[in-house]
C-alpha positions as a LaTeX table, in Angstrom:
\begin{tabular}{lrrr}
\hline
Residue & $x$ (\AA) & $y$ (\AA) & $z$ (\AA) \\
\hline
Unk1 & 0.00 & 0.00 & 0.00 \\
Unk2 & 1.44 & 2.93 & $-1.12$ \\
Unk3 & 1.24 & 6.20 & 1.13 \\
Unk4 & 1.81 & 9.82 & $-0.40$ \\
Unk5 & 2.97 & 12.60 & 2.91 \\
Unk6 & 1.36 & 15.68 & 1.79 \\
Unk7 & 1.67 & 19.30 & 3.58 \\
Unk8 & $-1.76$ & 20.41 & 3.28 \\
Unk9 & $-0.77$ & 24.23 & 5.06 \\
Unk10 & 1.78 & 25.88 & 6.71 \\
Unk11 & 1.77 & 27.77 & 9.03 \\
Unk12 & 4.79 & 30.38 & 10.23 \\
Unk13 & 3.85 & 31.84 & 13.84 \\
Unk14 & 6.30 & 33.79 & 15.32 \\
Unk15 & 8.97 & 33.10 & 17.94 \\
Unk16 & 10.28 & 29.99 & 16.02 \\
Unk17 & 12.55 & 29.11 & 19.11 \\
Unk18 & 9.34 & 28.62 & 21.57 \\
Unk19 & 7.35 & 26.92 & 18.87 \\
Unk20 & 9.87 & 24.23 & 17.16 \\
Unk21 & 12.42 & 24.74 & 19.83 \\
Unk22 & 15.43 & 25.69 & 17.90 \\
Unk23 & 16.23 & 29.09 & 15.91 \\
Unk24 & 15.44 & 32.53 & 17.00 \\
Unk25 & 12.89 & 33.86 & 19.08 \\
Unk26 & 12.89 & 36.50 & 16.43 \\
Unk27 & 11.79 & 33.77 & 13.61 \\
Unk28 & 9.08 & 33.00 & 12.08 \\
Unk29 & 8.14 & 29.59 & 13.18 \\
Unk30 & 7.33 & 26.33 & 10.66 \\
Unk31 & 4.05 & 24.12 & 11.12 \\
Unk32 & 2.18 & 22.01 & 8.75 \\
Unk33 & $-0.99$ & 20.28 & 8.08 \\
Unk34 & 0.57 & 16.91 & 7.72 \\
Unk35 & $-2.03$ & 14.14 & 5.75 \\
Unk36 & $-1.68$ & 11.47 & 3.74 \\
Unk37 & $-2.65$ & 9.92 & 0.48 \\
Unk38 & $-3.30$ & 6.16 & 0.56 \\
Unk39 & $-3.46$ & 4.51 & $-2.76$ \\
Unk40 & $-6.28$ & 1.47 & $-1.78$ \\
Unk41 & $-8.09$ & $-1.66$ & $-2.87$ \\
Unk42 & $-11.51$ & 1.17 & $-3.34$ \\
Unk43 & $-8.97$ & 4.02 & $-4.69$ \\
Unk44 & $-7.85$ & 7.00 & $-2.86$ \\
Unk45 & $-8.11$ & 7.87 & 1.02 \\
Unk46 & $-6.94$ & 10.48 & 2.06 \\
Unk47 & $-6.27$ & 11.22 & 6.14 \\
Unk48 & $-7.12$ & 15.27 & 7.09 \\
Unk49 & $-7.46$ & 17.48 & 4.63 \\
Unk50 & $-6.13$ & 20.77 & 6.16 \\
Unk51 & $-6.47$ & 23.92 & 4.67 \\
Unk52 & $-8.68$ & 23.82 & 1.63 \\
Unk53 & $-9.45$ & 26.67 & $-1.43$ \\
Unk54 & $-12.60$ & 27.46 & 0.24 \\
Unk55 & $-10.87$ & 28.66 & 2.89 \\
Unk56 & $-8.20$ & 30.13 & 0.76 \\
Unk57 & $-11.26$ & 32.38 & $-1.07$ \\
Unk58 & $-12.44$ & 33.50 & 2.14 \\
Unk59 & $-9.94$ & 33.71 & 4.71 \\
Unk60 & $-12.12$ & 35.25 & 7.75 \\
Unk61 & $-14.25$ & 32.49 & 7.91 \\
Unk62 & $-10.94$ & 30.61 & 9.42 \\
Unk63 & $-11.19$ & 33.52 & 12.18 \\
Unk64 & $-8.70$ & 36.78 & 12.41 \\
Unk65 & $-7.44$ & 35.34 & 15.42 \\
Unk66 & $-6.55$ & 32.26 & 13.84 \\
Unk67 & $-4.93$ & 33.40 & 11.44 \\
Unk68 & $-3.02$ & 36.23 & 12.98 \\
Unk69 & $-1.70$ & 33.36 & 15.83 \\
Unk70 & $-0.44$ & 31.32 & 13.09 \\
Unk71 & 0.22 & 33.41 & 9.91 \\
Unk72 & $-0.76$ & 30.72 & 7.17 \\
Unk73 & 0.56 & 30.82 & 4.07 \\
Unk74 & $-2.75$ & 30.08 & 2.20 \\
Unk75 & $-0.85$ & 28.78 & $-0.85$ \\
Unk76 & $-3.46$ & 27.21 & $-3.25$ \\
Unk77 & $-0.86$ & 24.73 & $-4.63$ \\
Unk78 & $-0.25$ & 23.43 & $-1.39$ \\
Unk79 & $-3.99$ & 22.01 & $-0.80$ \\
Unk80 & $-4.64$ & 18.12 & $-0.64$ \\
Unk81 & $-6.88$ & 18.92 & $-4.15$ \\
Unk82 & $-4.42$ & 20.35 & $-5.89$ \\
Unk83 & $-1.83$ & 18.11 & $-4.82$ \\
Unk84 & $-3.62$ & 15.42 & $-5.55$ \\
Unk85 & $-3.81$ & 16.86 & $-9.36$ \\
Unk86 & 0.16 & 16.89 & $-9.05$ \\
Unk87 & 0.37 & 13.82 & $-8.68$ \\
Unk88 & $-1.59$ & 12.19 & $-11.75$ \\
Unk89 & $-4.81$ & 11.66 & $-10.00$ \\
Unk90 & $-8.74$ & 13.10 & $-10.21$ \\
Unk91 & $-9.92$ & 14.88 & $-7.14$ \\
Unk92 & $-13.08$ & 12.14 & $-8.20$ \\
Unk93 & $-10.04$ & 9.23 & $-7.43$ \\
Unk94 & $-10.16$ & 10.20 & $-3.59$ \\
Unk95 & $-13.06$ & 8.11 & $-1.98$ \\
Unk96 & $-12.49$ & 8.12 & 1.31 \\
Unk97 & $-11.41$ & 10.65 & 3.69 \\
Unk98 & $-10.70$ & 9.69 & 7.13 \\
Unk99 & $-10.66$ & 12.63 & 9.51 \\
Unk100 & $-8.91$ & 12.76 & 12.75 \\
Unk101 & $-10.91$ & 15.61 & 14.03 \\
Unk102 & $-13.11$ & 18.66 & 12.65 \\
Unk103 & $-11.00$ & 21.50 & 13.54 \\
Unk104 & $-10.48$ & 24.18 & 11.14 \\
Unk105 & $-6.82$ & 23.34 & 9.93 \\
Unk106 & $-8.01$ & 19.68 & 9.30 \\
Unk107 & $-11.33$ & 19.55 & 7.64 \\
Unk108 & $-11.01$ & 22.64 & 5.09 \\
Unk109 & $-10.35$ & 20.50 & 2.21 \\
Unk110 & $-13.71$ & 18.61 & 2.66 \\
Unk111 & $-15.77$ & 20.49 & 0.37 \\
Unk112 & $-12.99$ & 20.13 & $-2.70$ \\
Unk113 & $-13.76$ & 16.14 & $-2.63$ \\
Unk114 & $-17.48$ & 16.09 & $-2.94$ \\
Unk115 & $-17.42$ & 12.79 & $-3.97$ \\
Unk116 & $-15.86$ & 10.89 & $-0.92$ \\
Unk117 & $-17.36$ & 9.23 & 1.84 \\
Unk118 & $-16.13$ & 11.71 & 5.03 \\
Unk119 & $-15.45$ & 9.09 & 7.87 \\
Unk120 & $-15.54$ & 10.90 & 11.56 \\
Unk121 & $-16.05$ & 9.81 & 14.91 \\
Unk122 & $-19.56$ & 9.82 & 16.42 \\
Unk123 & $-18.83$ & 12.57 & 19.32 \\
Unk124 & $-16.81$ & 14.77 & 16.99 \\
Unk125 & $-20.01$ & 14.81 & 14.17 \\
Unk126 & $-22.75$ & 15.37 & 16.97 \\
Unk127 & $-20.48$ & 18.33 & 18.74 \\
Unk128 & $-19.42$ & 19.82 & 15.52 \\
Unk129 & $-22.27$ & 19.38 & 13.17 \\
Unk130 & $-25.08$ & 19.19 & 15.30 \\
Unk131 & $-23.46$ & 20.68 & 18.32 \\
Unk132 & $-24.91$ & 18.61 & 21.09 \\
Unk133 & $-23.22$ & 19.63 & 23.38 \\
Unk134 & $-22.35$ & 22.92 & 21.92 \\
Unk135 & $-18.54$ & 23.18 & 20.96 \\
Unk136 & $-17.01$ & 26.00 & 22.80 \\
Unk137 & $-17.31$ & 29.03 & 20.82 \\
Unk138 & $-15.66$ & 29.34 & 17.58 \\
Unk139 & $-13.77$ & 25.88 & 17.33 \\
Unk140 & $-15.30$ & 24.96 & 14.43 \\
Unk141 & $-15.54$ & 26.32 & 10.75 \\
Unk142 & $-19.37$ & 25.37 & 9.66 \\
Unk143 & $-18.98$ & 26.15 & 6.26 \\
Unk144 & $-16.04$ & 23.77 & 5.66 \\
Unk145 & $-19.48$ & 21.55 & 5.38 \\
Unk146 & $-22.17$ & 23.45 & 4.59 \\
Unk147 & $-22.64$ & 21.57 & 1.47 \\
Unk148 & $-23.94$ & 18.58 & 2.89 \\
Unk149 & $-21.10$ & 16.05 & 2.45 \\
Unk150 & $-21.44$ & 12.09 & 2.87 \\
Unk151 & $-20.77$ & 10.62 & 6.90 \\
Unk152 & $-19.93$ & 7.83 & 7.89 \\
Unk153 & $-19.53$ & 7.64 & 11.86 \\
Unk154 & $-17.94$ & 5.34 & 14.33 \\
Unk155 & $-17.84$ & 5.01 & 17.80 \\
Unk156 & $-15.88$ & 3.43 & 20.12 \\
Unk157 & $-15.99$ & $-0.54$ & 19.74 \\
Unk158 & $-13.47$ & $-2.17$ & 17.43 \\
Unk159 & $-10.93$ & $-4.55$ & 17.36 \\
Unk160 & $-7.80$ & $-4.46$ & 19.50 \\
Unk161 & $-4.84$ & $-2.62$ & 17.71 \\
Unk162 & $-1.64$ & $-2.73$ & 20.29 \\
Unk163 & $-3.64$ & $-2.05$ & 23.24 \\
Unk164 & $-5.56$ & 0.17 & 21.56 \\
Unk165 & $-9.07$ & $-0.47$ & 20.41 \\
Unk166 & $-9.29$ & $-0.13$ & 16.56 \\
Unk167 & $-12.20$ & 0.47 & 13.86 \\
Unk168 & $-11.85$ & $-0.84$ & 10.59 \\
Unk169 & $-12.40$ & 2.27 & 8.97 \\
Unk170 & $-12.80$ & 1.21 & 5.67 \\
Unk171 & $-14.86$ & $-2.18$ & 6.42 \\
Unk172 & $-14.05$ & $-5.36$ & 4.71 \\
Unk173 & $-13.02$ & $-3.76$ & 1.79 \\
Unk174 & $-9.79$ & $-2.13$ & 3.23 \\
Unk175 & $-8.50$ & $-3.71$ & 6.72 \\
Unk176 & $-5.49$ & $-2.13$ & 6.95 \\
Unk177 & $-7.15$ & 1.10 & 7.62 \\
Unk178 & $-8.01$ & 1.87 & 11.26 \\
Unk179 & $-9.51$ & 4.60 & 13.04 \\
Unk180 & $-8.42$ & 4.32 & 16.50 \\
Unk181 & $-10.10$ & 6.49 & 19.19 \\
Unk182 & $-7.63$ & 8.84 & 21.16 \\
Unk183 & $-10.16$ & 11.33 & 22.35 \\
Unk184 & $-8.73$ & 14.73 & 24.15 \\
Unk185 & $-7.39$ & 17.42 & 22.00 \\
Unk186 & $-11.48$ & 17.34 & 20.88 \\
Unk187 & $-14.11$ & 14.51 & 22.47 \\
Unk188 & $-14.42$ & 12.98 & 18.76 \\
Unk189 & $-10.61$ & 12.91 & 18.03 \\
Unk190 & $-9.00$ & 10.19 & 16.77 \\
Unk191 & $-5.93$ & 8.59 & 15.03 \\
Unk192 & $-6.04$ & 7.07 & 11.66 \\
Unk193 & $-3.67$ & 3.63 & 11.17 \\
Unk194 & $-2.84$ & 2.50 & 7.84 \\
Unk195 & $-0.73$ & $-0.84$ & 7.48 \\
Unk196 & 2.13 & $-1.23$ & 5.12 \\
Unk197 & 3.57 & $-4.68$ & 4.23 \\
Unk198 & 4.44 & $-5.48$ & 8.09 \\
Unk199 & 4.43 & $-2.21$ & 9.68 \\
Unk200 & 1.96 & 0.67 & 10.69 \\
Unk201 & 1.74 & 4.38 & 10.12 \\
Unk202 & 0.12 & 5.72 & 12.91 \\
Unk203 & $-1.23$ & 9.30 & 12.33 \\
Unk204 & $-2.31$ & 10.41 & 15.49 \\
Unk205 & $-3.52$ & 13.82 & 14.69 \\
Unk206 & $-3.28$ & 16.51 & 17.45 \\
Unk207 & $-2.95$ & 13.58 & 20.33 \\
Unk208 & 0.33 & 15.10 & 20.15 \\
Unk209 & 2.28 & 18.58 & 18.72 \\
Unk210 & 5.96 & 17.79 & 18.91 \\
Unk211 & 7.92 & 14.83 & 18.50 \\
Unk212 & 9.56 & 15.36 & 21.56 \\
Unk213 & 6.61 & 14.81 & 23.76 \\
Unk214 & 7.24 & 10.97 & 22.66 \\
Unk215 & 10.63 & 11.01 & 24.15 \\
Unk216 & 11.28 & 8.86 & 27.40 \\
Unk217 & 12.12 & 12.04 & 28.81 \\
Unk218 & 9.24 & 14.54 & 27.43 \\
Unk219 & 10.02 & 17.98 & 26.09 \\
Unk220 & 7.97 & 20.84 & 24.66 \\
Unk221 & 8.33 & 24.18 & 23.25 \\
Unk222 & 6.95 & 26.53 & 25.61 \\
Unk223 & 4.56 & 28.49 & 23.16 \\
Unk224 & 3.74 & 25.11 & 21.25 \\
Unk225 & 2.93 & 24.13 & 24.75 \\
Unk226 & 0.33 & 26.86 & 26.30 \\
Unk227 & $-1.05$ & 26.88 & 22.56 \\
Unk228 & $-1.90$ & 22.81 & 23.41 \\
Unk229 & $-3.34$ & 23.14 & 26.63 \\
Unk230 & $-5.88$ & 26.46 & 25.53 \\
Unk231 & $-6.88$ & 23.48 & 22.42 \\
Unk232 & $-7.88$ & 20.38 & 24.30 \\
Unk233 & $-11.30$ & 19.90 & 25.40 \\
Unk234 & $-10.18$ & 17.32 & 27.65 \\
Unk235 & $-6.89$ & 17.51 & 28.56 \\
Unk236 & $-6.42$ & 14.69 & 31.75 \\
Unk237 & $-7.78$ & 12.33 & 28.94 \\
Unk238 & $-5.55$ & 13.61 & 25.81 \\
Unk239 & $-2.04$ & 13.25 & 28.22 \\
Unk240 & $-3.56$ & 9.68 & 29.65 \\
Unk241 & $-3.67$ & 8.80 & 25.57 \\
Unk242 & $-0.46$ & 10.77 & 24.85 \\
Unk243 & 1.32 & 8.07 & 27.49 \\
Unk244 & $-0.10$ & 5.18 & 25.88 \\
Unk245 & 1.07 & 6.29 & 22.73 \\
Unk246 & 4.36 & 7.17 & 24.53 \\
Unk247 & 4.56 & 3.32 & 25.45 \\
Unk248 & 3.51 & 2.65 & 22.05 \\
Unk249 & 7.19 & 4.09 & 20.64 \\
Unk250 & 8.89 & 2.34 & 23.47 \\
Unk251 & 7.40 & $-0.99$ & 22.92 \\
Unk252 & 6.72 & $-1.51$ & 19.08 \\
Unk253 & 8.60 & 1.41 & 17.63 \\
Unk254 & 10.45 & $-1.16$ & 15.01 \\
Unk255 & 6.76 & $-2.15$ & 13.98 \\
Unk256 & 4.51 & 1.25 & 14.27 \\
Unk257 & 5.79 & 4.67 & 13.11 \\
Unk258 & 4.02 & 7.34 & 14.58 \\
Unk259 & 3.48 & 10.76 & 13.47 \\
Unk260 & 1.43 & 14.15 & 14.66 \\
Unk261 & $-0.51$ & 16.52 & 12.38 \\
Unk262 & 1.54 & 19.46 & 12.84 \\
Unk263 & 5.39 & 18.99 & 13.69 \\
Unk264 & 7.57 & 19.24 & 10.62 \\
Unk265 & 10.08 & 17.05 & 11.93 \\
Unk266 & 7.63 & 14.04 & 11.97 \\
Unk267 & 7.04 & 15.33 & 8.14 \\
Unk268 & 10.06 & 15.74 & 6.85 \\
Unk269 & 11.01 & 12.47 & 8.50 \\
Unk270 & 8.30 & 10.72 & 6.78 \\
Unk271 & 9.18 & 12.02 & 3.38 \\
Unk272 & 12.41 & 11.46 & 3.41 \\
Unk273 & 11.98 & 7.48 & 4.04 \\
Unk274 & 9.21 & 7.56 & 1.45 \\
Unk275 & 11.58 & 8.19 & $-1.11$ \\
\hline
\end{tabular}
């Protein structure tokens, strides 16, 4: 199974030392939207969509305060529908995409792949989309879709994945596909696993900002930090899921590769043994 590692958004905050903990305080920092493209059995499936050309058209529905905090680039070329063009493919190819939450810098892309099935958690669809409960004020971006796209929900039973308990996302037509629940960062957030050959890519979303909060010994940008606690919704239950996954590295890191949504070292990392 072949996985593409897209940048679907950066993002260059300021005060790159206490955001990706090296460089200048004085430097603009470097995040991205980091999803991937999964060439299946039932075609295309693509994992977050970040930043899409809806968004790009209308900037202020993303929020001034979003986007002064983290100064996005809002490059069309670098959405997931225009990279998916790059590549060869019809935005028509991607059928599936598997969201690890409904934030604003993860579902923009959803209206530029009107054809796909939009898989999301249960909790994250009925607090988002039908807000019961309410989401606290602003988190979400309605109109990223307004235009009515296709669910499909799941909720918390599944198989066992490492300790974890798994959905088969994509049912018996794609196995190695798994949406595993690691609710914190948002009620309905989750991590998407995709096998290939005899390992896993586990894309655990915002469950985690920096790769160094995997580290036996933690460590954390300061800024990158505060910005983390102000986003979870839950945030005893997103640490006791950012141990497990923690234990996860230590255990079965030979076997399971995991990466966040928004550090560019995990990216760059990912590219580079893609190639």
């Amino acid at each position: 199974m072949k996985i593409h590692h897209l940048n679907t958004g950066t993002m260059c905050p300021m005060g790159r030392r206490l955001v990706n903990g090296t460089g200048s305080l004085f430097q603009r920092a470097r995040m991205v939207c980091h999803c991937l493209l999964v060439e299946t059995n039932d075609g295309l499936a693509l994992v977050d969509t970040g930043i899409g050309l809806g968004d790009i058209a209308t900037p202020d529905r993303l929020g001034r305060r979003w986007l002064r905090q983290t100064a996005p680039r809002l490059d069309p070329a670098e959405t997931a529908v225009q990279q998916v063009k790059a590549l060869g493919y019809s935005p028509k190819d991607v059928r599936h995409v598997l969201l690890t939450h409904l934030d604003r810098d993860h579902a923009g892309g959803v209206p530029d792949f009107p054809h796909a099935a939009i898989h999301v958690h249960r909790a994250e669809y009925d607090m988002a989309v039908q807000r019961k409960p309410a989401p606290p004020e602003g988190r979400y971006v309605t109109g990223q879709w307004s235009h009515g796209p296709s669910w499909t929900f799941y909720g918390e039973a599944g198989e066992d994945w490492f300790g974890f308990k798994g959905v088969r996302a994509l049912g018996d037509a794609e196995a190695d596909i798994l949406m595993i629940p690691l609710a914190g960062h948002t009620l309905g957030h989750c991590g998407i696993a995709v096998r290939s050959g005899d390992k896993w890519l586990l894309h655990a979303g915002d469950s985690y900002f920096h790769h160094g909060q995997l580290d036996a010994s933690p460590r954390m940008p300061l800024v990158l930090g505060y910005f983390q606690r102000r986003a979870d919704m839950d945030r005893g239950m997103r640490i006791a899921n950012q141990v497990r996954l923690r234990a996860l590295k230590l255990n079965h890191g030979e076997r399971v590769t995991i990466v966040n949504s928004h550090d560019p070292v995990d990216y760059e990392r990912c590219r580079c043994n893609a190639h």
